[in-house]
N, C-alpha and C positions, 0 to 999 in steps of 0.2 A: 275859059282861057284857051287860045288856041295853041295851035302847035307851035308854032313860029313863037310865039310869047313864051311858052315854059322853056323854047332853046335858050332863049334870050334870056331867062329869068337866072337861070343850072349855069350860063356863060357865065353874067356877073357873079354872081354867089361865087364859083370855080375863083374869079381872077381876084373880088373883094377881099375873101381869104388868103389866096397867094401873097397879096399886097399887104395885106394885114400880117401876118404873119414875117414876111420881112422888114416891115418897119419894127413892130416887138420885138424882134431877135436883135437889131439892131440898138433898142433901146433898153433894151429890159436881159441881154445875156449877161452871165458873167465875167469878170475881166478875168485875162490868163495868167498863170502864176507860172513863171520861171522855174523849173526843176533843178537839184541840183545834180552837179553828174552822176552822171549813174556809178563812177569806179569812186568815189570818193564821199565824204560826209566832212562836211566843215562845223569848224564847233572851236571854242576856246577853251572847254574842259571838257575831261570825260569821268563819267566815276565810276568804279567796280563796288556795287553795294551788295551786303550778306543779307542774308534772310530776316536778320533783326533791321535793316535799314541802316546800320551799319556804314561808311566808307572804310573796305580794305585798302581799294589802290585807287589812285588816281595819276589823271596826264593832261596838263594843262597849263597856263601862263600865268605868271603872277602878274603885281601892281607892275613892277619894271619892264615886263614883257617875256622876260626869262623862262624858258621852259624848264619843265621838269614833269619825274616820275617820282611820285611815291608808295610802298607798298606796307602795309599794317602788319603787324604778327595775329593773329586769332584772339588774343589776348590784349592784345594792344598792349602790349609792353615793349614791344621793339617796334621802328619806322626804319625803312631802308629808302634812302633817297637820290637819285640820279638825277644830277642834272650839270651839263657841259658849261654853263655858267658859270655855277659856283667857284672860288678855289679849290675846294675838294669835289670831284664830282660823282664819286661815291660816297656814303655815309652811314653807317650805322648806330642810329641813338637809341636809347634808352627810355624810356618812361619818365624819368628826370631829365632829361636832356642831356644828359652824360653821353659824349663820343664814345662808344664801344670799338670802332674801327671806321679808317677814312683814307680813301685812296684818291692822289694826286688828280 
């Protein structure tokens, strides 16, 4: 093989590749996925769960769309509930459902 041939051989090979390689990246990369902002996290619920798996508190929308916060006692015998929706939009119940206390 002369000299002139192996330039010509290292050329092709060199630009085959090139070529190659951007048609693959073209076809074969992955699509991009949309971040979301970096100050913020969208979500329709969130839950604060105890070591037993547990939900203490939660913040999130009900079937109406209605927000609210709930938070558990350790015991779960009392729920305290906020939410601007409601008529009362503080609550504090009971394990029975018994109103313990409830502000306008």
């Amino acid at each position: 093989m002369t000299h002139k041939q192996m330039l010509l051989l290292c050329a092709v090979t060199f630009l085959g590749g090139m070529v190659g390689g951007g048609v693959s990246y073209q076809l074969f990369s992955p699509t991009s996925v949309q971040a979301q902002n970096p100050n913020g996290v969208h979500a329709e619920e969130f839950l604060l769960l105890d070591a037993k798996g547990r939900a203490r508190a939660g913040l999130g929308l009900d079937a109406n769309g209605e927000v609210g916060l709930v938070l558990q006692s350790k015991d779960g015998n009392r729920t305290l509930t906020l939410s601007p929706d409601d008529s009362s939009a503080i609550t504090l119940i009971e394990r029975g459902g018994r109103i313990l206390w409830s502000a306008p």
